[in-house]
PQR file of N, CA, C, O and H, with PARSE charges and radii, in Angstrom:
ATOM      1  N   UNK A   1      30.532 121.643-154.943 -0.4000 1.5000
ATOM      2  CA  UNK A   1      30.411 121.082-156.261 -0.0000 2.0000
ATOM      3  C   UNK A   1      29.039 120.432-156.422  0.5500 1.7000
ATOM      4  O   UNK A   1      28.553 119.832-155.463 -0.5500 1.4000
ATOM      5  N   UNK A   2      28.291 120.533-157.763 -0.4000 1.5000
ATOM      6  CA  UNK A   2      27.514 119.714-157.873 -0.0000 2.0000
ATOM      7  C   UNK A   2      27.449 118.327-158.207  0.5500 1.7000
ATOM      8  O   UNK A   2      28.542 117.766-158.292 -0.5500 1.4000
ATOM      9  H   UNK A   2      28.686 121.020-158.542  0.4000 1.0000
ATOM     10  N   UNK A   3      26.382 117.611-158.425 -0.4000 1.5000
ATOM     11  CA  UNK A   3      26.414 116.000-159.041 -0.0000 2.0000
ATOM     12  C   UNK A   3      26.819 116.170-160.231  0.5500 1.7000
ATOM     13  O   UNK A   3      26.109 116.919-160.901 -0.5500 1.4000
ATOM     14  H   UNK A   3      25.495 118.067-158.356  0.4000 1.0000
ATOM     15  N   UNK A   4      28.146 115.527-160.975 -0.4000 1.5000
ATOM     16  CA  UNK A   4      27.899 114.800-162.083 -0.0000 2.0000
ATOM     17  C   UNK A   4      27.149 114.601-163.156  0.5500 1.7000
ATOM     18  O   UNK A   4      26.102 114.143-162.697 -0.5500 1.4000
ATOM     19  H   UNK A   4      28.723 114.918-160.431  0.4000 1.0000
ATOM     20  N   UNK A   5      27.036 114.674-164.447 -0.4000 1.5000
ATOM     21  CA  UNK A   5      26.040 114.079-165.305 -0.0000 2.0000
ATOM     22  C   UNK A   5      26.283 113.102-165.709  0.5500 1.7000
ATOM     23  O   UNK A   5      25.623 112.680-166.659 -0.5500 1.4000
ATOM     24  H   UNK A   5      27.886 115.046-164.821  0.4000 1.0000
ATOM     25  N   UNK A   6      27.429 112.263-165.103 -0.4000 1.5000
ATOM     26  CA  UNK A   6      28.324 110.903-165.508 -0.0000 2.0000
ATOM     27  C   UNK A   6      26.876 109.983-165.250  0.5500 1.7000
ATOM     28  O   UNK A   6      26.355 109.717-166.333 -0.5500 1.4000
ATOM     29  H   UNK A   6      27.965 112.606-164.331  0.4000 1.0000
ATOM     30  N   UNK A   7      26.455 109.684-164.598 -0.4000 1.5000
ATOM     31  CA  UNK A   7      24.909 108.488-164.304 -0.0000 2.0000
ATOM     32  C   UNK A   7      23.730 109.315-164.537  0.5500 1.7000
ATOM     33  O   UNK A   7      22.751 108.889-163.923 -0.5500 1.4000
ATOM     34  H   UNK A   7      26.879 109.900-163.718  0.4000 1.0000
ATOM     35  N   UNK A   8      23.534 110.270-165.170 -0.4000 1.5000
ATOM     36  CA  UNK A   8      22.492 110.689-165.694 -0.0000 2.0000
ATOM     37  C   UNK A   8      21.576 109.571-166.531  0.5500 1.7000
ATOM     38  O   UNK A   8      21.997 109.040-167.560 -0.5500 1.4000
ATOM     39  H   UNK A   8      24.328 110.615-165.669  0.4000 1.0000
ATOM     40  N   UNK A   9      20.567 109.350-166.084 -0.4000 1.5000
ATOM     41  CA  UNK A   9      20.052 108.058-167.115 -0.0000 2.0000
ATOM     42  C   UNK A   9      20.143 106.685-166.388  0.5500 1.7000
ATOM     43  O   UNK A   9      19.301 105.790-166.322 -0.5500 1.4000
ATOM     44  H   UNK A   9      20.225 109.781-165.248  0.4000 1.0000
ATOM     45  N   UNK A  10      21.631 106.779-165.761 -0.4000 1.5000
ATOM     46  CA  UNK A  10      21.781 104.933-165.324 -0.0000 2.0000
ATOM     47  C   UNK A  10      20.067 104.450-164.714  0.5500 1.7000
ATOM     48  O   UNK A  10      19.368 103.697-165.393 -0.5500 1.4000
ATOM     49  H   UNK A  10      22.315 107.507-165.815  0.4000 1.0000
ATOM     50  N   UNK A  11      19.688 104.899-163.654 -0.4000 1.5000
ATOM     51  CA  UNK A  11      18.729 104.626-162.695 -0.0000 2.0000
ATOM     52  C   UNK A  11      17.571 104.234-163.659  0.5500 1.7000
ATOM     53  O   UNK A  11      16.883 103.214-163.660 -0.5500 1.4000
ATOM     54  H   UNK A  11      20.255 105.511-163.103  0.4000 1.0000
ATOM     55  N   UNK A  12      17.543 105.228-164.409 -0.4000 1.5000
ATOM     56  CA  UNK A  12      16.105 105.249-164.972 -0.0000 2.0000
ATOM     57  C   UNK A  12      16.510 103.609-165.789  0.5500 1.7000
ATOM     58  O   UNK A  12      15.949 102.525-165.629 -0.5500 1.4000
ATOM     59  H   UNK A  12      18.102 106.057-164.408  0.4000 1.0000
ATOM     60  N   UNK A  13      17.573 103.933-166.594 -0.4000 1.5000
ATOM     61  CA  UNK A  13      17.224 102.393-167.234 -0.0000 2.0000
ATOM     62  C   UNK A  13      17.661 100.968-166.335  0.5500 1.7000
ATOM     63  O   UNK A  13      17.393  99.818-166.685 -0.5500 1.4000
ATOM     64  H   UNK A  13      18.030 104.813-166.724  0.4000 1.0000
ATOM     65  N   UNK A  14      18.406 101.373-165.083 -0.4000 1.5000
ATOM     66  CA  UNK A  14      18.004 100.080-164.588 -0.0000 2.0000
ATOM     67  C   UNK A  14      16.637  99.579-163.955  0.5500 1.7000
ATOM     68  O   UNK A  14      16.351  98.415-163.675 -0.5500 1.4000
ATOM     69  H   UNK A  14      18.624 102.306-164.799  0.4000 1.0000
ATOM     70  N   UNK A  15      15.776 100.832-163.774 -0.4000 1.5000
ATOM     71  CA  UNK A  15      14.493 100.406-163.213 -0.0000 2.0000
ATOM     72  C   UNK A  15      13.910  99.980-164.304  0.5500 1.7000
ATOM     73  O   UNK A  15      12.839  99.442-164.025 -0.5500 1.4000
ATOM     74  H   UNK A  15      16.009 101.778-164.001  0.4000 1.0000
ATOM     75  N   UNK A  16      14.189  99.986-165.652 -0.4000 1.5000
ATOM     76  CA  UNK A  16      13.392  99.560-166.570 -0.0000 2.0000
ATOM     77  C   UNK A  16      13.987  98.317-167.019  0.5500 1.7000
ATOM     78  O   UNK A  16      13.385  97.697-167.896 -0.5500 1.4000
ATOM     79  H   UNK A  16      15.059 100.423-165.878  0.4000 1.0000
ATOM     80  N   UNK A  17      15.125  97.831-166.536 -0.4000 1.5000
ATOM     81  CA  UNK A  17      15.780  96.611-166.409 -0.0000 2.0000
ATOM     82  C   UNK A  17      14.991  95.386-165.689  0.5500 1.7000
ATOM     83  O   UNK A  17      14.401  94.396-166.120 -0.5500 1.4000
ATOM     84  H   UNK A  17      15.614  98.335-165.823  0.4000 1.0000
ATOM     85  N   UNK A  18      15.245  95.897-164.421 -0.4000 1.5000
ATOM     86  CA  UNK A  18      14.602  95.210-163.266 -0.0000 2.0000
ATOM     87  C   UNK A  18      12.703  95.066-163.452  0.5500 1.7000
ATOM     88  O   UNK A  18      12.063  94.145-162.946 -0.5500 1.4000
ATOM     89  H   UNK A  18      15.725  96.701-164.070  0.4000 1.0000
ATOM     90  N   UNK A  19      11.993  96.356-164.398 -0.4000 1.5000
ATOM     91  CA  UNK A  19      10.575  96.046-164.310 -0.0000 2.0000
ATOM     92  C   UNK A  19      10.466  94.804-165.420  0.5500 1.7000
ATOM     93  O   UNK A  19       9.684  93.859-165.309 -0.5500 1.4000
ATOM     94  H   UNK A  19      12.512  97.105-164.809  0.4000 1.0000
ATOM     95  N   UNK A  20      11.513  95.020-166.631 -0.4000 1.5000
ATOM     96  CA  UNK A  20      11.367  94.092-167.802 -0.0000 2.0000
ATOM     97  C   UNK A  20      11.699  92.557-166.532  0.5500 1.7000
ATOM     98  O   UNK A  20      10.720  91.856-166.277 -0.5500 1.4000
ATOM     99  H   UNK A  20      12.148  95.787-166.722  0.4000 1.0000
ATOM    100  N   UNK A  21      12.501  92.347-166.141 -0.4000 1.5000
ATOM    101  CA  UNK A  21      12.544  91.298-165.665 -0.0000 2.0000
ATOM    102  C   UNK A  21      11.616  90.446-164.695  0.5500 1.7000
ATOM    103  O   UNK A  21      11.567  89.295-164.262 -0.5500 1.4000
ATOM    104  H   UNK A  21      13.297  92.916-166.348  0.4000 1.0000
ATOM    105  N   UNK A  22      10.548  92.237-164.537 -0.4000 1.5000
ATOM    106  CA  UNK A  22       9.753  90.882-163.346 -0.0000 2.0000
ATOM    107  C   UNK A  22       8.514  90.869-164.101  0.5500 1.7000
ATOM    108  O   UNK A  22       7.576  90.453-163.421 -0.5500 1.4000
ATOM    109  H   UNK A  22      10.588  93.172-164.889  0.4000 1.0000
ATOM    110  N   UNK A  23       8.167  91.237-165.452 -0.4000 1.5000
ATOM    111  CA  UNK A  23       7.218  91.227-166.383 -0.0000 2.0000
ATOM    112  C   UNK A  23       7.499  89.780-166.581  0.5500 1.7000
ATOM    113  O   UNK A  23       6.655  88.935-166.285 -0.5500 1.4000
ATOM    114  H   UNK A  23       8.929  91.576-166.005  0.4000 1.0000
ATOM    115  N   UNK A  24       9.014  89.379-167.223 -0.4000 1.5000
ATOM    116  CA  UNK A  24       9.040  88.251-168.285 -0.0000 2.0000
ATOM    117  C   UNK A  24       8.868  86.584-167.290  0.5500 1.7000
ATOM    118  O   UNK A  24       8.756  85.414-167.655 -0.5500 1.4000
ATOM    119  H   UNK A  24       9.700  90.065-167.463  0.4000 1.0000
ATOM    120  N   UNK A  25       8.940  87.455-165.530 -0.4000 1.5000
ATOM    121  CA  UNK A  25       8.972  86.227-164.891 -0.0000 2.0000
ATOM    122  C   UNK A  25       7.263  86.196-164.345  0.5500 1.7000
ATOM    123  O   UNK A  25       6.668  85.152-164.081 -0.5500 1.4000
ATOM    124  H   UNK A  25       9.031  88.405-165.233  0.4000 1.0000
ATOM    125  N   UNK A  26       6.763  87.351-164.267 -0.4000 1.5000
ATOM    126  CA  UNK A  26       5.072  86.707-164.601 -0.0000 2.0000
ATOM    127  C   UNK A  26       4.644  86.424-165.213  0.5500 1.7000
ATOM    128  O   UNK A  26       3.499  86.069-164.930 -0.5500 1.4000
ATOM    129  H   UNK A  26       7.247  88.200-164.481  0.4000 1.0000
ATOM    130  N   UNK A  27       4.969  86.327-166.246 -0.4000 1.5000
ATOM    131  CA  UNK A  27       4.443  85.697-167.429 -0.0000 2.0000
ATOM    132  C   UNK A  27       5.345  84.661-167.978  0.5500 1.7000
ATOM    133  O   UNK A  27       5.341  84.754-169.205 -0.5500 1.4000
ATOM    134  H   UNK A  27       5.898  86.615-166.475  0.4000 1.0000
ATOM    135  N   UNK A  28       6.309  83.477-167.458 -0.4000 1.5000
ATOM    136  CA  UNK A  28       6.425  82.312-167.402 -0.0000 2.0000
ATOM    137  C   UNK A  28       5.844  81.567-166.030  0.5500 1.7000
ATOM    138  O   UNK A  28       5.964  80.396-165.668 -0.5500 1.4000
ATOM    139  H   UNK A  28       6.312  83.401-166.461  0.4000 1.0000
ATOM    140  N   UNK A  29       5.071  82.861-165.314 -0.4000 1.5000
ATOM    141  CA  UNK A  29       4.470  82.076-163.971 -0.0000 2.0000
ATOM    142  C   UNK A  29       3.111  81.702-164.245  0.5500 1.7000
ATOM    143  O   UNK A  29       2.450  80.770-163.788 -0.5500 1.4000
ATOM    144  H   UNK A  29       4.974  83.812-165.607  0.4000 1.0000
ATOM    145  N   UNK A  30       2.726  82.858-165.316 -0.4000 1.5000
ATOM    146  CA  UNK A  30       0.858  82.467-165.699 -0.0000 2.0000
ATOM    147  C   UNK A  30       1.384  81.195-166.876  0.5500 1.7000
ATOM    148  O   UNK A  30       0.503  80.348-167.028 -0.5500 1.4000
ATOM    149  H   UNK A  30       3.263  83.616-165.688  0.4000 1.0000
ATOM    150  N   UNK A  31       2.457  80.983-167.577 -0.4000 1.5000
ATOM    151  CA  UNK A  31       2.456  80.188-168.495 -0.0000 2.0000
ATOM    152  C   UNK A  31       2.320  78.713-167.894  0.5500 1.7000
ATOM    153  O   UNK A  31       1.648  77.737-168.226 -0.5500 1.4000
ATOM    154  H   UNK A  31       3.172  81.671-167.454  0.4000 1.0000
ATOM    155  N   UNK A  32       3.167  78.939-166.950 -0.4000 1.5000
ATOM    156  CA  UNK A  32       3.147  77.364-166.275 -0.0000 2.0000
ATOM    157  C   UNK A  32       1.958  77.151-165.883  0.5500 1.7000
ATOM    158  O   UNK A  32       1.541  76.041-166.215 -0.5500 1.4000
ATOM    159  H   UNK A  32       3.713  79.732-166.681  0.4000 1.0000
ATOM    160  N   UNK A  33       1.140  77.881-165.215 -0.4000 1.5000
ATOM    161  CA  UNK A  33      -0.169  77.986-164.350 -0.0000 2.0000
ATOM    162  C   UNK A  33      -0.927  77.512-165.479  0.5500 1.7000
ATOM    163  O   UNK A  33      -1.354  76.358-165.506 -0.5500 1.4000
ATOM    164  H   UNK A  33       1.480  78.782-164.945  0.4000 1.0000
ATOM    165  N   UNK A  34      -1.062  78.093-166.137 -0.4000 1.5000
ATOM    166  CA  UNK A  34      -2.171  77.644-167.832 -0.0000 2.0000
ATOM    167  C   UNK A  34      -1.781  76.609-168.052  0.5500 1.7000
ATOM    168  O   UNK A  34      -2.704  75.881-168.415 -0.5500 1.4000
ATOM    169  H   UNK A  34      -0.715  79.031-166.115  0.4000 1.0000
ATOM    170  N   UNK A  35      -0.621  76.006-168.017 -0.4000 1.5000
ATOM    171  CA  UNK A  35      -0.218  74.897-168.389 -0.0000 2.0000
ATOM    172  C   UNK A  35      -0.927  73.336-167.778  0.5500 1.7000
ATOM    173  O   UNK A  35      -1.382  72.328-168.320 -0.5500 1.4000
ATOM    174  H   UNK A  35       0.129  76.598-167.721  0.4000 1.0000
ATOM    175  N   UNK A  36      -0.727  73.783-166.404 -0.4000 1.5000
ATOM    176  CA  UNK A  36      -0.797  73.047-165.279 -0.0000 2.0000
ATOM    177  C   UNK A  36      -2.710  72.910-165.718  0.5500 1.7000
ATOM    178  O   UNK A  36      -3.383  71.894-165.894 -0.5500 1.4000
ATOM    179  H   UNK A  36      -0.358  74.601-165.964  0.4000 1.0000
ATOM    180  N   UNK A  37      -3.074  74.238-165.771 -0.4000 1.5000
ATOM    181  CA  UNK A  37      -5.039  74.215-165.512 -0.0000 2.0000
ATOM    182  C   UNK A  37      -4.876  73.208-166.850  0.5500 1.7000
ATOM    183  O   UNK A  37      -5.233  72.082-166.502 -0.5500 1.4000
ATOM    184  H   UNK A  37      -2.528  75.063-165.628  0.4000 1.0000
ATOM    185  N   UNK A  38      -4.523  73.220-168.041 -0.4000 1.5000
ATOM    186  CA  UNK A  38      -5.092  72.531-168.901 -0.0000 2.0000
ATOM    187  C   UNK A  38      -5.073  71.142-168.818  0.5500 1.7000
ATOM    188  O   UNK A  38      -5.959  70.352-169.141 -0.5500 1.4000
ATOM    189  H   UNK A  38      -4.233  74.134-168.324  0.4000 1.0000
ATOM    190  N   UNK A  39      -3.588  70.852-168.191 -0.4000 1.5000
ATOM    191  CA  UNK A  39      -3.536  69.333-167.769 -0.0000 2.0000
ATOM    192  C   UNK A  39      -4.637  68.591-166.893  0.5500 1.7000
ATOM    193  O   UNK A  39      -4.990  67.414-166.968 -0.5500 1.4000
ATOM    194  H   UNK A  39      -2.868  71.494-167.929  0.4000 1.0000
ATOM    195  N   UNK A  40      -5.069  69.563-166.069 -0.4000 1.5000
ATOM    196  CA  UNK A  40      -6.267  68.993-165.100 -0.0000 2.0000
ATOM    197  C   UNK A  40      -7.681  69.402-165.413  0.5500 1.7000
ATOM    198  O   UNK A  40      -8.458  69.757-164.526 -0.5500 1.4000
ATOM    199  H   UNK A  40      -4.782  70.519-166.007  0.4000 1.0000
ATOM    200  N   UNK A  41      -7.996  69.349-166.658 -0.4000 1.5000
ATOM    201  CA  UNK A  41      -9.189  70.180-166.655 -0.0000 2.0000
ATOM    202  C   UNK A  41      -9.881  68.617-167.096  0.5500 1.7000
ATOM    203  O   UNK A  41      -9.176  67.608-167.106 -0.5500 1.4000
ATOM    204  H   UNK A  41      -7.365  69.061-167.378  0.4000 1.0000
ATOM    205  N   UNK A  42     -11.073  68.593-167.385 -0.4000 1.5000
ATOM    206  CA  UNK A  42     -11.844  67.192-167.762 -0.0000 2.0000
ATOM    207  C   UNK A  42     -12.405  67.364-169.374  0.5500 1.7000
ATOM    208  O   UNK A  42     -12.700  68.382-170.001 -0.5500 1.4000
ATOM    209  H   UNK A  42     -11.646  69.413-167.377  0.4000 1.0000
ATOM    210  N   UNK A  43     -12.413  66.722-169.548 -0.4000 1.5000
ATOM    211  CA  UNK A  43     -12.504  66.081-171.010 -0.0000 2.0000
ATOM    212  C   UNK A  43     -13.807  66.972-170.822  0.5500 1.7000
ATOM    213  O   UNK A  43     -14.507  67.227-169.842 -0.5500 1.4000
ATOM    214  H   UNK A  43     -12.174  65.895-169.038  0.4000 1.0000
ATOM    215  N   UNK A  44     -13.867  67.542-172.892 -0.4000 1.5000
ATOM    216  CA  UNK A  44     -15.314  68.203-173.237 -0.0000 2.0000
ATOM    217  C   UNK A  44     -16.172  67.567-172.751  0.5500 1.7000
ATOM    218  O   UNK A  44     -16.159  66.489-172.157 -0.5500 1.4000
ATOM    219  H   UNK A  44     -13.298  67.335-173.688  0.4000 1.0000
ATOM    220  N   UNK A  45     -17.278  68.542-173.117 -0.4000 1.5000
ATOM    221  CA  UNK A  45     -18.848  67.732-172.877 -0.0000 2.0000
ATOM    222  C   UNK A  45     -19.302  66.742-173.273  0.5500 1.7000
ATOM    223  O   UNK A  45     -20.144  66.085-172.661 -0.5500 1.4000
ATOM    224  H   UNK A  45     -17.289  69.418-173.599  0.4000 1.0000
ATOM    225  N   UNK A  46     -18.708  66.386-174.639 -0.4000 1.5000
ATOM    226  CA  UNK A  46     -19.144  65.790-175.612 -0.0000 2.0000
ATOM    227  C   UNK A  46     -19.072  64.419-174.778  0.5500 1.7000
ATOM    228  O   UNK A  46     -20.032  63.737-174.420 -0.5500 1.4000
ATOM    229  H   UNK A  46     -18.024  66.920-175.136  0.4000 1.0000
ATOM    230  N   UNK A  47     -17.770  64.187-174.563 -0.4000 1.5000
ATOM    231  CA  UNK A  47     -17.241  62.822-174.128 -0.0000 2.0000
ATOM    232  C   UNK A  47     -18.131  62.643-172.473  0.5500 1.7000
ATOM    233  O   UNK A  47     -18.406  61.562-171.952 -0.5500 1.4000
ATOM    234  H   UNK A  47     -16.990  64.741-174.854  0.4000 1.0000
ATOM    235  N   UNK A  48     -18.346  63.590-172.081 -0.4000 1.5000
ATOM    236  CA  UNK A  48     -19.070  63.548-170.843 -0.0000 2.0000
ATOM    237  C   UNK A  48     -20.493  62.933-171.278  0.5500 1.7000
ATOM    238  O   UNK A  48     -20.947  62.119-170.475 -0.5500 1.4000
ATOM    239  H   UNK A  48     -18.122  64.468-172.504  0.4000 1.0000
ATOM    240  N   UNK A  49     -21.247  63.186-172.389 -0.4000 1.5000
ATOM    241  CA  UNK A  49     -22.483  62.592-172.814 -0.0000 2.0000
ATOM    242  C   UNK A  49     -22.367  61.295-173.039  0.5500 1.7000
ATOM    243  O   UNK A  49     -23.245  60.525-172.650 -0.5500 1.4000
ATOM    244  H   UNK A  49     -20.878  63.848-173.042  0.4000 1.0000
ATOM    245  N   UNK A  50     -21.249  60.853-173.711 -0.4000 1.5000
ATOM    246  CA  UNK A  50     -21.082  59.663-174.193 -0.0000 2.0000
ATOM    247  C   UNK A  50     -20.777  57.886-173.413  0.5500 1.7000
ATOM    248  O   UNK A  50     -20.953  56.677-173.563 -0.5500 1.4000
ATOM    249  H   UNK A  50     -20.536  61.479-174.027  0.4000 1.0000
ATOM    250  N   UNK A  51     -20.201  58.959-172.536 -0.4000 1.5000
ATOM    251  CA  UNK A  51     -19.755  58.027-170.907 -0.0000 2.0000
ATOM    252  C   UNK A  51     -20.740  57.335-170.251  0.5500 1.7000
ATOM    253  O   UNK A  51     -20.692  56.143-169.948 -0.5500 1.4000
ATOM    254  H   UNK A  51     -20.059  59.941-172.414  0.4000 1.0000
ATOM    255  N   UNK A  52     -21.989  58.407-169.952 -0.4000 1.5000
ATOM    256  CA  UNK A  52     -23.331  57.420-169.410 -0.0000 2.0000
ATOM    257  C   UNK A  52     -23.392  56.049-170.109  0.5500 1.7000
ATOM    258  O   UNK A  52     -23.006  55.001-169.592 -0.5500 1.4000
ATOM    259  H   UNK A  52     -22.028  59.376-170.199  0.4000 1.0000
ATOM    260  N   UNK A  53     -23.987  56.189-171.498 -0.4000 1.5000
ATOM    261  CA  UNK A  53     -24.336  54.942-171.974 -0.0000 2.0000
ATOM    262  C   UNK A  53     -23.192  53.622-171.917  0.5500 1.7000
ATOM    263  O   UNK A  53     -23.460  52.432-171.755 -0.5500 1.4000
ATOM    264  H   UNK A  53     -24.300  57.041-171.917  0.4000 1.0000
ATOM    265  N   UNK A  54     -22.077  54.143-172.072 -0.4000 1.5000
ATOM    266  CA  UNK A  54     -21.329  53.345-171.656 -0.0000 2.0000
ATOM    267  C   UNK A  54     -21.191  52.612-170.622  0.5500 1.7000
ATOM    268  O   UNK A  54     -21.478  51.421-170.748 -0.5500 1.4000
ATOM    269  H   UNK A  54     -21.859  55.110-172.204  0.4000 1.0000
ATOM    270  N   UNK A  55     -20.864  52.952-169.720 -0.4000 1.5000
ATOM    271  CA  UNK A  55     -21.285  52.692-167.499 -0.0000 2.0000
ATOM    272  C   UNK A  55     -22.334  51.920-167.718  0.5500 1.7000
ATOM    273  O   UNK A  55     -22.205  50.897-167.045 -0.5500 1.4000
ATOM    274  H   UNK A  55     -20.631  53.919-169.617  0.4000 1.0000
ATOM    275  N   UNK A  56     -23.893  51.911-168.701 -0.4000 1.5000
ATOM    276  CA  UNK A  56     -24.596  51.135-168.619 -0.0000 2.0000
ATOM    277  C   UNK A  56     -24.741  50.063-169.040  0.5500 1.7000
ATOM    278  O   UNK A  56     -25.680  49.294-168.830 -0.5500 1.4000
ATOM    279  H   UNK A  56     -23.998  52.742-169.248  0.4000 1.0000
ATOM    280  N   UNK A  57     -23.513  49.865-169.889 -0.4000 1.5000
ATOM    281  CA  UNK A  57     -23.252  48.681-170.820 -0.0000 2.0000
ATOM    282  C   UNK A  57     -22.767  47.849-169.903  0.5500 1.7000
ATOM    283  O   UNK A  57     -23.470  46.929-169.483 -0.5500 1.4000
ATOM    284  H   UNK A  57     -22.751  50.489-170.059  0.4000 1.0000
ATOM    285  N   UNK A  58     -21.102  48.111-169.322 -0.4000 1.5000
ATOM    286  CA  UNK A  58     -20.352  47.885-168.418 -0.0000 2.0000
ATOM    287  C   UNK A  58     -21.544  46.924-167.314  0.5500 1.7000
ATOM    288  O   UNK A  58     -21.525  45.699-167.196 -0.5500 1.4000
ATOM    289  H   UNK A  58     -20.532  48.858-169.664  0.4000 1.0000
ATOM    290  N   UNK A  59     -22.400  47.762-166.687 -0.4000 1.5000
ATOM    291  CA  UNK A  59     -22.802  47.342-165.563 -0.0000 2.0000
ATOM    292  C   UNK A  59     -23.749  45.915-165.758  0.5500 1.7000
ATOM    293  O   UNK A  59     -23.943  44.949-165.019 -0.5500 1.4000
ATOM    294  H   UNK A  59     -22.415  48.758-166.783  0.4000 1.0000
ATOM    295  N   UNK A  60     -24.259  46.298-167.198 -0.4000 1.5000
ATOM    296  CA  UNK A  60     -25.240  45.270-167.492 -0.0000 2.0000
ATOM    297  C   UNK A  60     -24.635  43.847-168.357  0.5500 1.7000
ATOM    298  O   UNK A  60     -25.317  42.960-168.871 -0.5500 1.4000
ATOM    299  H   UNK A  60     -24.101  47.082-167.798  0.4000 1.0000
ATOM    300  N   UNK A  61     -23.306  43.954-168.324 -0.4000 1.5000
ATOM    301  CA  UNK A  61     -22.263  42.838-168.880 -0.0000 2.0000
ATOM    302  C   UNK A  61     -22.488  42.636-170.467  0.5500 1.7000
ATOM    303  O   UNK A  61     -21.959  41.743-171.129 -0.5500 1.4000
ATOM    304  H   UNK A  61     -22.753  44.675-167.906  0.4000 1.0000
ATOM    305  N   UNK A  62     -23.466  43.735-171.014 -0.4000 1.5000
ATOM    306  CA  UNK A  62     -23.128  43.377-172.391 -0.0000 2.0000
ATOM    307  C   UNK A  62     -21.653  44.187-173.134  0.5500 1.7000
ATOM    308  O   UNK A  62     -21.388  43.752-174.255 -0.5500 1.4000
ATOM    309  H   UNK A  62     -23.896  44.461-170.476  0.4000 1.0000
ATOM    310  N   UNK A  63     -21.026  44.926-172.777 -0.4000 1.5000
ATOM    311  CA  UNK A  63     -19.448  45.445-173.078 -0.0000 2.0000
ATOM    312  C   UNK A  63     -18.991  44.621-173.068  0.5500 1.7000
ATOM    313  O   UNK A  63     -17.775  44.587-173.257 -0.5500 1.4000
ATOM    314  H   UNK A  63     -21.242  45.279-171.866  0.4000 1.0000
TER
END
């Protein structure tokens, strides 16, 4: 006897089961990751310019 055409198909769409699932879990892994970089990243430039003169205020007790 031959195979069946009863699971004709099953395989194929569970591999497309299992690929959807490890798509949607790399990409809540880069989400967190982005998440995480933005929390630690340092304040723009802008505020980086602005900081010197400050520190010199501070140091020289007029702040």
């Amino acid at each position: 006897m031959g195979k069946s055409m009863y699971n004709f198909g099953n395989q194929n769409k569970e591999n497309a089961r299992q690929q959807k699932q490890m798509d949607k879990a790399s990409k809540r892994l880069m989400a967190k990751q982005n998440k995480a970089n933005i929390k630690s990243d340092t304040p723009n430039e802008d505020s980086n310019i602005a900081e010197p003169s400050r520190l010199e205020d501070i140091v020289k007790g007029t702040a």
